[in-house]
Kinemage of the C-alpha trace (Angstrom):
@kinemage 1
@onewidth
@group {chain A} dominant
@subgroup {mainchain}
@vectorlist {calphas} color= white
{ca unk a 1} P 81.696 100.686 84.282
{ca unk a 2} L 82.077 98.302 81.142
{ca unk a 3} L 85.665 99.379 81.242
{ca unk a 4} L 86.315 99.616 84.831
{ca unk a 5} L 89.984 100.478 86.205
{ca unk a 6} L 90.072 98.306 89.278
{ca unk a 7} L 92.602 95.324 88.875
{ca unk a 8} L 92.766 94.413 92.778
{ca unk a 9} L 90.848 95.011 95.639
{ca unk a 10} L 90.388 93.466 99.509
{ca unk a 11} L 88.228 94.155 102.342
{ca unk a 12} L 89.982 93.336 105.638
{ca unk a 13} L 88.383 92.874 108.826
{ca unk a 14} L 90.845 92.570 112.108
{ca unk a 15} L 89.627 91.031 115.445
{ca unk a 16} L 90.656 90.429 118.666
{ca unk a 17} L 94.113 87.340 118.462
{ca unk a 18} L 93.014 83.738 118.073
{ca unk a 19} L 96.732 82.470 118.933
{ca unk a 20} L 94.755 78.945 118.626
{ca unk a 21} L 93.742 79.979 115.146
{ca unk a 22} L 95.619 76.637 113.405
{ca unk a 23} L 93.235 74.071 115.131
{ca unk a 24} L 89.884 75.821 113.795
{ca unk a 25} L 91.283 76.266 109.930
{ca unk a 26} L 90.283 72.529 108.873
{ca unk a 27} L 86.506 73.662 110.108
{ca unk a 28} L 86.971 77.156 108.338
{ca unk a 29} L 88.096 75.867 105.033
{ca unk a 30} L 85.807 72.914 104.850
{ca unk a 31} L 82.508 75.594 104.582
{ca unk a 32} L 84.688 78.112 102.150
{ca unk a 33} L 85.212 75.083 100.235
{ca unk a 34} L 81.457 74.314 100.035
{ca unk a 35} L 81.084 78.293 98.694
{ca unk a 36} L 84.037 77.596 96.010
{ca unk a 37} L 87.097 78.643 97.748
{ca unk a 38} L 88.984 74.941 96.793
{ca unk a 39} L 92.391 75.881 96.698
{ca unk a 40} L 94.252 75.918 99.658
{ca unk a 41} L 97.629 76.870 101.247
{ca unk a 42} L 99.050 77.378 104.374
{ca unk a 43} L 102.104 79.659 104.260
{ca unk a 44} L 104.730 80.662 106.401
{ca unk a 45} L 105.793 84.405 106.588
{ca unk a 46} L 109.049 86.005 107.745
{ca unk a 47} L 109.447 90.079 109.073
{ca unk a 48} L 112.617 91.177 110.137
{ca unk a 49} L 111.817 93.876 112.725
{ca unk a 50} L 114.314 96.308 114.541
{ca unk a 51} L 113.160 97.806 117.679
{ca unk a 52} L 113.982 100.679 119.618
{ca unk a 53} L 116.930 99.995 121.724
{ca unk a 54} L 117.846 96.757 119.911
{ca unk a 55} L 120.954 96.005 118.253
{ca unk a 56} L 119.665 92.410 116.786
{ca unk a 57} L 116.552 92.455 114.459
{ca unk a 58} L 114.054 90.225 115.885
{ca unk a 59} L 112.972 87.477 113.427
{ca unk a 60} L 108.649 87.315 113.673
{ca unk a 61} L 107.064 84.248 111.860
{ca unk a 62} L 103.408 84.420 111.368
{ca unk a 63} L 101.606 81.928 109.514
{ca unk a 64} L 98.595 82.558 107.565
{ca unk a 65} L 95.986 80.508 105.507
{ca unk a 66} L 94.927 81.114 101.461
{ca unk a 67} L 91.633 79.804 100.372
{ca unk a 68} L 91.278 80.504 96.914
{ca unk a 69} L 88.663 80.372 93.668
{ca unk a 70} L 89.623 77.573 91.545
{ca unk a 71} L 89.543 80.227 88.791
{ca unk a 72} L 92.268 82.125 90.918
{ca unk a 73} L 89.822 85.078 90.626
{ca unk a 74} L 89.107 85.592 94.232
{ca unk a 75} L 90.003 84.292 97.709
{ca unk a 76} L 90.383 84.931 101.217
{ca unk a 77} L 93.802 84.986 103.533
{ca unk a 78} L 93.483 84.292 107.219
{ca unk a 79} L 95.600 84.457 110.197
{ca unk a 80} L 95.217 84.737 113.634
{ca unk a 81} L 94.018 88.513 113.745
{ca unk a 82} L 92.071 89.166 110.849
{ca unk a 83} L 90.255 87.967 107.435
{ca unk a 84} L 90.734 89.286 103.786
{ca unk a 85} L 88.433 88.914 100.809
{ca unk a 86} L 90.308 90.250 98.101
{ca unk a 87} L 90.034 89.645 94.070
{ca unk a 88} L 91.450 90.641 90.590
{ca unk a 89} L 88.137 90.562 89.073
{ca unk a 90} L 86.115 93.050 90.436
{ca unk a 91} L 82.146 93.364 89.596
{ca unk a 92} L 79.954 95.755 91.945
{ca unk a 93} L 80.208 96.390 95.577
{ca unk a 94} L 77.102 94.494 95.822
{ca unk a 95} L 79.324 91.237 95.004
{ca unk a 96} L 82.007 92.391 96.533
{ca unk a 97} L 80.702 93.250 100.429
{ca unk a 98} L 78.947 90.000 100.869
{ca unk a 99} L 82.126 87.663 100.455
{ca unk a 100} L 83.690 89.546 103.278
{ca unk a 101} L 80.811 89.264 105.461
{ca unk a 102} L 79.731 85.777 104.348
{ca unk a 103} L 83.281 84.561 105.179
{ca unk a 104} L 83.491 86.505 108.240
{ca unk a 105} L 80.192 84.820 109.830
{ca unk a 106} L 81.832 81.461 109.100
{ca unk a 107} L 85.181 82.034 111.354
{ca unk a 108} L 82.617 83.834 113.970
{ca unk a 109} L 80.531 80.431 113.870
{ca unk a 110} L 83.470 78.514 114.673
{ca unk a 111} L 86.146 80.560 116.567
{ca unk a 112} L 83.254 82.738 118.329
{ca unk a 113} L 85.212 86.241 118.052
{ca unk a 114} L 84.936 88.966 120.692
{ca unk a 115} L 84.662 91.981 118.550
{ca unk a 116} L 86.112 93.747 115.744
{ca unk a 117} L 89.158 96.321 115.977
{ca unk a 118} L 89.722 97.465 112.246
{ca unk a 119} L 87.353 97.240 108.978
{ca unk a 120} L 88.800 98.344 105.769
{ca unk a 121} L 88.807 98.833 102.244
{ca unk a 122} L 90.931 99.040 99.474
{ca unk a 123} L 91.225 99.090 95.726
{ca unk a 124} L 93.842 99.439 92.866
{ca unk a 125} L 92.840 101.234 89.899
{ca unk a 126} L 94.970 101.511 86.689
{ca unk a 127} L 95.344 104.635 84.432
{ca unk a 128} L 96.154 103.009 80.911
{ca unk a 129} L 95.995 105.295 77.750
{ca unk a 130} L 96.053 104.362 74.795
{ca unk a 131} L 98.809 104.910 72.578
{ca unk a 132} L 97.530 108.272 71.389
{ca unk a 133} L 97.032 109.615 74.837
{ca unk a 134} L 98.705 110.200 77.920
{ca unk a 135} L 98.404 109.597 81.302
{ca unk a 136} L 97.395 113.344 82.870
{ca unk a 137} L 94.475 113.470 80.565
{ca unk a 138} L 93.065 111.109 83.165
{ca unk a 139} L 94.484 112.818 86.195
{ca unk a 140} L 93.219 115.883 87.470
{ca unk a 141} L 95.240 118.964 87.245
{ca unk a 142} L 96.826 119.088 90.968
{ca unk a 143} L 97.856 115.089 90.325
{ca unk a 144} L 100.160 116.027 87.526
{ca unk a 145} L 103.657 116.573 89.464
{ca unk a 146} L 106.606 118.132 87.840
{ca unk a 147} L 106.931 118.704 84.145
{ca unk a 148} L 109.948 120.066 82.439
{ca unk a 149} L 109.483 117.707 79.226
{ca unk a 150} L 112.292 115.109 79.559
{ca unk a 151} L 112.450 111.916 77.856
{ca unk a 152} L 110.642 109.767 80.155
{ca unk a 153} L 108.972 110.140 83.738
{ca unk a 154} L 109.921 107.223 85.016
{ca unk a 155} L 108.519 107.170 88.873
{ca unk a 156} L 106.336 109.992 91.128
{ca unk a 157} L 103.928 109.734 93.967
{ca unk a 158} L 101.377 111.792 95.372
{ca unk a 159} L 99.587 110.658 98.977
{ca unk a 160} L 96.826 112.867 101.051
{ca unk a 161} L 95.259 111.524 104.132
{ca unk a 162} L 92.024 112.797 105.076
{ca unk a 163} L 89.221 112.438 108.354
{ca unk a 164} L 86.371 111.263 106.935
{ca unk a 165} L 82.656 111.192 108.613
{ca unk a 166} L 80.976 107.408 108.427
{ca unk a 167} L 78.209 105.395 109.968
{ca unk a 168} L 76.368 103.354 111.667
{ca unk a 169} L 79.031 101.780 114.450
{ca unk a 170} L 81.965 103.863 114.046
{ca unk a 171} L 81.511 107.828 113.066
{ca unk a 172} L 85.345 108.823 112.018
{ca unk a 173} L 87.488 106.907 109.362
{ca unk a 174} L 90.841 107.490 107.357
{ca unk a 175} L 90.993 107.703 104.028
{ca unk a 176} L 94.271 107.330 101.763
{ca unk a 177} L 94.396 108.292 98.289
{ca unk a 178} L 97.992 107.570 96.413
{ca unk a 179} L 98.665 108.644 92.884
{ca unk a 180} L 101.751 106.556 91.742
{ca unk a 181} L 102.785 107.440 87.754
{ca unk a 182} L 105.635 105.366 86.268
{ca unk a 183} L 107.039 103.367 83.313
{ca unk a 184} L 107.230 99.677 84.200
{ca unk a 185} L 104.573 96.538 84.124
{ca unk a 186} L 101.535 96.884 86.452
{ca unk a 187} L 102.667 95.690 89.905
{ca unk a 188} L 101.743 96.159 93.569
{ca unk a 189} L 102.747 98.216 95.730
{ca unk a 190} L 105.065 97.361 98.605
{ca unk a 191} L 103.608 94.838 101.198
{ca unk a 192} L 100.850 93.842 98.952
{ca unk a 193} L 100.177 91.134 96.734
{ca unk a 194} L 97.762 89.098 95.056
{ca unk a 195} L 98.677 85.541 96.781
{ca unk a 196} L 97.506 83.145 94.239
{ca unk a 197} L 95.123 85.103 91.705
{ca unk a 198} L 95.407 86.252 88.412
{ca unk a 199} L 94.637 89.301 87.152
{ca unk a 200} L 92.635 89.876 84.349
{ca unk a 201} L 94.258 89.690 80.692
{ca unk a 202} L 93.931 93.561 79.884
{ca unk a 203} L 95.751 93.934 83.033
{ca unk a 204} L 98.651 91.739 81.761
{ca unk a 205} L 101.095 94.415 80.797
{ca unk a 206} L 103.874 92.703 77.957
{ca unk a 207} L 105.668 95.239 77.315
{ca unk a 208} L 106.616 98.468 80.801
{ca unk a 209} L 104.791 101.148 79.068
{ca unk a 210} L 103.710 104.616 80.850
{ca unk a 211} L 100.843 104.422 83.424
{ca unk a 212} L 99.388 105.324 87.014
{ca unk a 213} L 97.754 103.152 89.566
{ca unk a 214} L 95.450 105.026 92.019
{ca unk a 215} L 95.366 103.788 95.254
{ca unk a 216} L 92.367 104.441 97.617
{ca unk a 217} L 92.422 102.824 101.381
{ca unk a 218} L 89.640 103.545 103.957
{ca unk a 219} L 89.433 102.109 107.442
{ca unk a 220} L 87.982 102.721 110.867
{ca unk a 221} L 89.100 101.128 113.755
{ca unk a 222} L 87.879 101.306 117.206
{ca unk a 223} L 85.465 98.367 119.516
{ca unk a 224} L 83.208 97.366 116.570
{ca unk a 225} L 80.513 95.092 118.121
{ca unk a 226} L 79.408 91.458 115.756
{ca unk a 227} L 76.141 92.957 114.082
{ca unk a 228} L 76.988 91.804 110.879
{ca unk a 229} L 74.145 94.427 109.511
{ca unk a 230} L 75.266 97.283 110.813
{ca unk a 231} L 78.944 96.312 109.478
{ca unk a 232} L 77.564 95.797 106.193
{ca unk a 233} L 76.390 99.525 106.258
{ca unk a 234} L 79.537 100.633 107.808
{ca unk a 235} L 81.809 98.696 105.019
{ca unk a 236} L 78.759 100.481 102.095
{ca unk a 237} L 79.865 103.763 104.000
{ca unk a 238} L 83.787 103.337 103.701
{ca unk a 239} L 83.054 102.156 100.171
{ca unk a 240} L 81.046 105.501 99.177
{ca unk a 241} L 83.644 108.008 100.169
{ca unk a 242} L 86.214 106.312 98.629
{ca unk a 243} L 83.962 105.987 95.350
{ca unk a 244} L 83.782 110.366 95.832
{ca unk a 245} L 88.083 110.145 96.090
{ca unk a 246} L 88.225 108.469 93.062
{ca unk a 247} L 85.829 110.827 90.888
{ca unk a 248} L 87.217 113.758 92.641
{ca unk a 249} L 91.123 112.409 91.042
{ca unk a 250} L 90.420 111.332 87.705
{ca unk a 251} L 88.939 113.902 84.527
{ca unk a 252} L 85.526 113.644 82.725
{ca unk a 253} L 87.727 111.797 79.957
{ca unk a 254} L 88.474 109.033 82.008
{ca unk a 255} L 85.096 108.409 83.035
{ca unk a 256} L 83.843 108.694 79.048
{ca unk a 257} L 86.772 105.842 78.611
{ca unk a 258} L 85.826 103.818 81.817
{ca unk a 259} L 82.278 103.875 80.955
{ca unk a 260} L 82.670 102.579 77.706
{ca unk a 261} L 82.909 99.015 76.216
{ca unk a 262} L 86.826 97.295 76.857
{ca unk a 263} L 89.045 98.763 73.876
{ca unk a 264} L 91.088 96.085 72.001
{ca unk a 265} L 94.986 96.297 72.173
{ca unk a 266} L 94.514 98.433 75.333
């Protein structure tokens, strides 16, 4: 698509813990850095977590690593149970795949990882009409919510969870498909962010205006052995039903839009 929707998108893959993880990052980031990925930080992360029985949240500090583009377009966040390629410049799943799996061979080389537990998928799309159109005429009927014609819709959400059939090394996957529709800037949702990238500029919102983001997450999980073909073809199969979601969400309009050239002002 010359006009495509996507503004953010990872693929995740989470392996057995490498509580030693710290002493093989210096290896790790010296090959990224060879494949671009120059910008590098190591932060520290805080979760408050309340357990059952407890009275006192337990403080849990994690630390993971962010080797970045220098564009900022694209970059990869490790920790000590599992590596993220994610970008705000999307191309083709044909780019796309390879990072993860060329970045993935490169902590296997060094750490030696037992197996995979989780592989994953997910993108952020963004419904933007123009001025003279509005946001259902992109959304399919059933994504519409409530309308009693007040002033302003300001927030909804719409989730479904489905079983989904993939292949080769694990057979059953979960897909998520979230329809949020507000009036505010183009964010994130909760828990996920962008650590060091920019989006790109028709994604820079000035001014909150009326909009949906479509949010599509597909994973399996289960012993996945280190046959990095066969995970290709699993991550290709994760990334074709959630390519079906999407078409099977948005209208025949939004495709004519997506499909042409980038509109000016939009």
């Amino acid at each position: 698509m010359k006009n495509a929707p996507v503004y953010y998108a990872l693929a995740q893959v989470q392996f057995n813990p490498i509580v030693a993880m710290e002493k093989y990052v210096g290896d790790i980031q010296d090959e990224l850095r060879r494949k671009g990925y120059t910008r590098f930080e190591r932060r520290e992360n805080t979760q408050l977590q309340l357990g059952q029985g407890q009275t006192e949240p337990q403080v849990n500090r994690t630390v993971s690593w962010l080797m970045n583009k220098e564009d900022k377009t694209a970059g990869f966040i490790l920790d000590t149970l599992s590596l993220t390629f994610h970008t705000t410049h999307y191309a083709t799943k044909q780019e796309f795949i390879p990072e993860l799996l060329d970045g993935l061979e490169i902590v296997h080389n060094i750490v030696k990882l037992e197996q995979i537990n989780r592989l994953g998928l997910r993108y952020l799309d963004a419904v933007l009409p123009s001025a003279s159109e509005n946001v259902n005429e992109y959304l399919i009927d059933q994504l519409h919510g409530i309308n009693f014609h007040s002033k302003r819709l300001d927030y909804s959400y719409h989730e479904s969870v489905f079983e989904t059939e993939c292949q080769p090394l694990v057979a059953t996957g979960k897909l998520i498909a979230r329809v949020i529709q507000l009036t505010s800037s183009l964010g994130y949702p909760p828990g996920l962010s962008p650590h060091g990238l920019e989006p790109m500029d028709r994604f820079i919102l000035k001014q909150p205006r009326p909009h949906a983001v479509i949010d599509t997450d597909h994973f399996v999980e289960g012993r996945i052995p280190l046959e990095f073909e066969k995970i290709s073809q699993q991550l290709s199969s994760l990334h074709d039903a959630l390519k079906k979601a999407f078409a099977a969400m948005t209208t025949n309009h939004a495709k004519k839009v997506w499909l042409n050239e980038p509109r000016n002002g939009d």
